[in-house]
C-alpha positions in Angstrom: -95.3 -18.8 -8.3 -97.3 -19.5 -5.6 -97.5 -16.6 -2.7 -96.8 -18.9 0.1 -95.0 -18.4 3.1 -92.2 -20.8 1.9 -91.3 -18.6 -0.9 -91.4 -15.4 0.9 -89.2 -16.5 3.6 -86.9 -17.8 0.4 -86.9 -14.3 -0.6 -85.7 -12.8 2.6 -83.2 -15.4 3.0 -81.9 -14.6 -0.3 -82.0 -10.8 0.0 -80.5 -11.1 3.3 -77.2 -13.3 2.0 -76.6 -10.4 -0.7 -76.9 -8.2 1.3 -74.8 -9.9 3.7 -72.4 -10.0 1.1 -72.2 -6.5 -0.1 -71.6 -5.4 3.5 -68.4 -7.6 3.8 -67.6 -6.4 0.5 -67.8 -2.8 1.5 -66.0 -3.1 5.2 -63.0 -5.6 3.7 -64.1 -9.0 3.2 -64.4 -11.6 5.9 -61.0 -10.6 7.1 -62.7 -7.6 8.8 -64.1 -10.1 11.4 -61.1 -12.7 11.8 -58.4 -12.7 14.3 -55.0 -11.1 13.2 -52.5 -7.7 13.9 -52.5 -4.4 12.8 -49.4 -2.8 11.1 -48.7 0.4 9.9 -46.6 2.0 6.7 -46.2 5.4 5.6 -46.7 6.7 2.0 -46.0 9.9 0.6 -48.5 9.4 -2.1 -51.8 6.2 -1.6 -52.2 6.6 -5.3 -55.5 6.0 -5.0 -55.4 3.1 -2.8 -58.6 2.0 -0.8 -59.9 0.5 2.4 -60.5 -3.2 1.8 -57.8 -3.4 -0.7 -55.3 -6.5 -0.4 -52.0 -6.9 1.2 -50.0 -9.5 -0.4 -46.7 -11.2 0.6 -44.6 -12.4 -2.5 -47.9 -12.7 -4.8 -49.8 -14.4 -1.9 -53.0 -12.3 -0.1 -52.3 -12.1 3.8 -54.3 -9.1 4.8 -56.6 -6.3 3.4 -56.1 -2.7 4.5 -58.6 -1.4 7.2 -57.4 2.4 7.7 -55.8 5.3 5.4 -55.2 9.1 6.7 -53.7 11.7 6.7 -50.7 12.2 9.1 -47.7 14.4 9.8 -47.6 15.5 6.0 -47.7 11.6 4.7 -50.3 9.0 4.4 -50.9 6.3 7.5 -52.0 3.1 6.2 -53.5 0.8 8.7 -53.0 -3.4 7.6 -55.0 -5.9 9.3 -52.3 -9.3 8.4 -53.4 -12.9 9.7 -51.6 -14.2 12.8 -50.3 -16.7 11.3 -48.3 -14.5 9.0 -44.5 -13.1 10.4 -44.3 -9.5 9.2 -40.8 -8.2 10.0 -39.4 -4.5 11.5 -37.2 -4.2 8.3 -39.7 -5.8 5.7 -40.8 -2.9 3.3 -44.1 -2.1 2.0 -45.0 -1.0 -1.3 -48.3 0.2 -3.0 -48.7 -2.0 -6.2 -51.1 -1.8 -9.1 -52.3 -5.2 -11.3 -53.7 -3.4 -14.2 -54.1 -0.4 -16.2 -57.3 0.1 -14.5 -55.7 1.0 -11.1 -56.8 -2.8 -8.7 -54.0 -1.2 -6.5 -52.5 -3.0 -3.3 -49.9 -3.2 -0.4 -47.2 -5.7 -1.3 -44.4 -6.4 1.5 -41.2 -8.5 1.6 -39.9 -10.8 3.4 -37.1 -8.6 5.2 -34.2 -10.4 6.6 -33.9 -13.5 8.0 -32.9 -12.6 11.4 -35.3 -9.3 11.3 -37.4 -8.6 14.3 -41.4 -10.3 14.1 -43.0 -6.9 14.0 -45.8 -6.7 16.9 -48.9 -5.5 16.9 -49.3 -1.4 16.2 -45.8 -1.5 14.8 -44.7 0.7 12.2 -42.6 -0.9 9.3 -40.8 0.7 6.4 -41.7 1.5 3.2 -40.8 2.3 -0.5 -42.6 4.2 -2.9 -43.6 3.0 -6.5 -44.4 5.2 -9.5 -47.5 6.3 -10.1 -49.6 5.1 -13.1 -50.6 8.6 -14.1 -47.0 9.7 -13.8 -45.7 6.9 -16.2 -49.0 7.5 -18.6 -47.5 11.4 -18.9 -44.2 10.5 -19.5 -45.3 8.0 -22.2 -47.3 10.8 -23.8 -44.1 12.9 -23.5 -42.1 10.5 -25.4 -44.7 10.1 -27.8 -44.9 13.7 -28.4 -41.3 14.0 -28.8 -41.4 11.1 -31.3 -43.8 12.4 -33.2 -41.6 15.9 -33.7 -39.0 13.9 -34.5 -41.0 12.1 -37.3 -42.2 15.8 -38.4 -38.7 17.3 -38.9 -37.8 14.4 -41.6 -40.8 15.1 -43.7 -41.7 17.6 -46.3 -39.3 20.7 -46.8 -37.7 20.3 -43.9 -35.9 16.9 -44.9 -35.0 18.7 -48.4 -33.2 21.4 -46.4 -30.9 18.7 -44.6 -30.3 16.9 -47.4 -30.1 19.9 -50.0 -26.4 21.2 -48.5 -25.2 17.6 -48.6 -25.9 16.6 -52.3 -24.8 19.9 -53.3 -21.6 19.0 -52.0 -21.3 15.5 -53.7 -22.0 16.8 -57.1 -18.9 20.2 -56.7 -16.7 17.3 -55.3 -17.7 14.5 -57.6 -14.0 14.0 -59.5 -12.4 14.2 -56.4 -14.5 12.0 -54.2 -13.9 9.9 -57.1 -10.6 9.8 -57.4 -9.9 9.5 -53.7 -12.0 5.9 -54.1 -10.1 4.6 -57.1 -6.6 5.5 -54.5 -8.4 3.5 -51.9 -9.2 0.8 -53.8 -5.4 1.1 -55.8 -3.9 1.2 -52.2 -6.1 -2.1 -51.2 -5.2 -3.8 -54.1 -1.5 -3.2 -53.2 -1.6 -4.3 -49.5 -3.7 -7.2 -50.6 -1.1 -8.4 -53.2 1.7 -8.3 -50.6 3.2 -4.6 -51.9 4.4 -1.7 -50.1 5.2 -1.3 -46.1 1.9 -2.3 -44.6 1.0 -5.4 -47.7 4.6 -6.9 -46.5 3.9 -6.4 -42.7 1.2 -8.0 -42.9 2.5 -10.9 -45.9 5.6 -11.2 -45.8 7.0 -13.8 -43.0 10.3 -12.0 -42.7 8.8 -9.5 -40.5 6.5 -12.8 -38.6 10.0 -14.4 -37.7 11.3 -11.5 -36.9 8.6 -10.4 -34.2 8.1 -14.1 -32.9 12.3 -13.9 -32.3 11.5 -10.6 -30.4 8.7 -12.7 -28.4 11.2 -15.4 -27.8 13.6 -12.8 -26.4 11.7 -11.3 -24.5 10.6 -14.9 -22.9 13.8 -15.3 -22.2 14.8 -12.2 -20.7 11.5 -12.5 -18.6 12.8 -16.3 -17.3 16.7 -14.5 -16.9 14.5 -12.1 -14.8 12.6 -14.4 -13.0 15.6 -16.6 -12.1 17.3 -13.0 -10.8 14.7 -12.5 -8.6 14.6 -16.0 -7.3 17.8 -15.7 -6.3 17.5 -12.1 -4.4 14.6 -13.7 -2.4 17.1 -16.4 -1.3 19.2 -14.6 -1.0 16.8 -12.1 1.8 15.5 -15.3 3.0 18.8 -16.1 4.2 19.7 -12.8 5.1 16.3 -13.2 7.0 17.4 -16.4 8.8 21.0 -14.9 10.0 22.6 -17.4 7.4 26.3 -16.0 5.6 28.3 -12.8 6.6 25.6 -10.4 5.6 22.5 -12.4 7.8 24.9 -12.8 10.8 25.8 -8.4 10.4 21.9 -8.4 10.6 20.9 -10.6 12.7 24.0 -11.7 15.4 23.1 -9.8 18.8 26.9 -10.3 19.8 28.2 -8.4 16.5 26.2 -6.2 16.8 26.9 -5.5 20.8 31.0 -5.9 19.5 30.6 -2.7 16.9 28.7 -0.9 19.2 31.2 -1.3 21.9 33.8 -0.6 19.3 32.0 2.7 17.9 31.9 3.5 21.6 35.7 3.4 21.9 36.8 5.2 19.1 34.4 8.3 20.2 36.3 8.1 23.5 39.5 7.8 21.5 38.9 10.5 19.2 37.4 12.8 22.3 40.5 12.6 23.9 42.8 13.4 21.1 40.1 16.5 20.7 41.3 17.3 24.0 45.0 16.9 24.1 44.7 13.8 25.9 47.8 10.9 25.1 50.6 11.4 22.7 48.6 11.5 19.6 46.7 14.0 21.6 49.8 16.4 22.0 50.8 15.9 18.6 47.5 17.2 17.1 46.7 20.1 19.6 50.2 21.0 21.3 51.3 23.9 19.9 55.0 23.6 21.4 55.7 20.6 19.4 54.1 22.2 16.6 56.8 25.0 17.0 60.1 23.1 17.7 58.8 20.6 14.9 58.7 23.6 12.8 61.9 24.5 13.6 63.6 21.6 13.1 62.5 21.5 9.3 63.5 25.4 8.7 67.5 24.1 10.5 67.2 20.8 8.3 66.1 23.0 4.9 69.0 25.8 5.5 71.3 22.8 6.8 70.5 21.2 3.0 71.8 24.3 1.2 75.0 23.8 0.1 74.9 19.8 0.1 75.5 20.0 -3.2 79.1 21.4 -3.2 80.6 19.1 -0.4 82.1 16.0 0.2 80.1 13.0 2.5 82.2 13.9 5.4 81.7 17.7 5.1 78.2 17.3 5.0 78.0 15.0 7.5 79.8 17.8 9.7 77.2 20.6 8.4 74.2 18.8 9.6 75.2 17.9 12.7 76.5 21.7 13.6 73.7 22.7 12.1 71.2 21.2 14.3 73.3 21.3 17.5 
């Protein structure tokens, strides 16, 4: 290669454009340098999140994140998003990993459709996500606790659960075995159409029987139905002042009539309460109550010795008696 002044300026060229290129790289990509808004989210946890890393909006890359510190016991993360892209108050934002070897970014919804377009320096909501090294030690957990489980079903310890139970089959043999050989008798049975539950279940007596019950019970449900049809009518009419019963309810002049009516007999009985009118004096006067009194003890002695006399002569009694 020939040390000319074409190739060394080649050289620069190129060493400059890498270099170019790892600087971008390092500060966030040529989003650093175009035009866009900032936004903000708190995290209780970056999980191990990075300036420069992407912000993506349903899979789709719309920013890269410029600033992440420390702040009022949570972590401030600082999004630079393009203008052109409608970030709203209520969208959340959530810190996303997209392999097991931690390429972590910011994801954030849409929010709702009438949410307010977040502005510049706003602060929008967030949700947290589990950590990778969280779910890694809960899967070695559960891996640990398998493999105990696949310990305490191997060697002596296996023989000591199953010891007890095959000590009990071989005490119990004859009557485990007899208890089958019932079960399989009783089986037999049903299955030939014998005994209570082989003709419940075979024999169509008891099928006519319930499907009669099922009829009568359809029919008692129509009877009922019918019933109630006609107590709805009947309140519907009741309801429209239609018959005796819906004019009672409903007729503003009966009902004025009764309450006049109701209104007389309290006068009515007031006044007898008080001695008021004949029937008054009849209930509360004590002087008729006294000659009426004495009228009955002159009638009883006059009726004495009606038993003994003539018409005439008892005619005469009674009248001397009560003169």
């Amino acid at each position: 290669m020939k040390n000319s002044l074409e190739t060394r300026i080649g050289i620069f060229v190129a060493l400059v454009v890498l270099a170019a290129v790892f600087v971008l790289d390092i500060v966030g990509g040529p989003e650093k340098f175009t035009r866009g808004q900032r936004l903000y989210a708190q995290f209780k946890n970056a999980q191990d999140l990075k300036v420069g890393d992407r912000v993506k909006m349903a899979g789709v890359e719309v920013g890269r994140v410029e600033e992440i510190k420390l702040t009022n016991s949570a972590v401030m993360v600082g999004m630079k998003i393009r203008s052109d892209v409608e970030v709203k108050l209520d969208s959340l934002a959530t810190i996303k990993f997209t392999g097991l070897m931690g390429q972590n970014f910011v994801a954030i919804d849409f929010g709702s459709p009438g949410g307010t377009v977040a502005v510049n320096g706003a602060i929008i909501g967030s949700a947290e996500q589990p950590d990778l090294s969280a779910i890694m030690t809960r899967l070695d957990n559960v891996a640990a606790g398998v493999e105990n489980l696949t310990k305490s079903f191997t060697g002596d310890k296996i023989d000591n659960l199953l010891g007890p139970f095959t000590d009990f089959l071989k005490a119990n043999r004859e009557p485990l075995t007899a208890t089958f050989a019932n079960m399989q008798a009783i089986s037999g049975q049903i299955s030939k159409g014998q005994g209570t539950v082989g003709k419940l279940i075979f024999d169509d007596t008891f099928y006519n029987s319930a499907l009669d019950t099922v009829s009568n019970l359809q029919s008692a449900t129509d009877e009922i139905k019918v019933t109630i049809s006609d107590a709805r009518k009947v309140l519907d009419d009741v309801n429209s002042g239609q018959g005796t019963l819906g004019k009672l309810v409903k007729d503003e002049k009966l009902y004025n009539e009764t309450t006049e009516s109701m209104t007389n007999l309290k006068e009515i009985l007031l006044k007898i309460n008080h001695g008021d009118g004949t029937v008054g004096k009849l209930v509360n006067d004590q002087e008729f109550y006294k000659n009426a009194k004495m009228t009955l003890q002159k009638l009883d002695k006059a009726t004495d010795g009606l038993e003994d006399q003539g018409p005439l002569s008892v005619l005469g009694i009674v009248v001397s008696s009560l003169l």
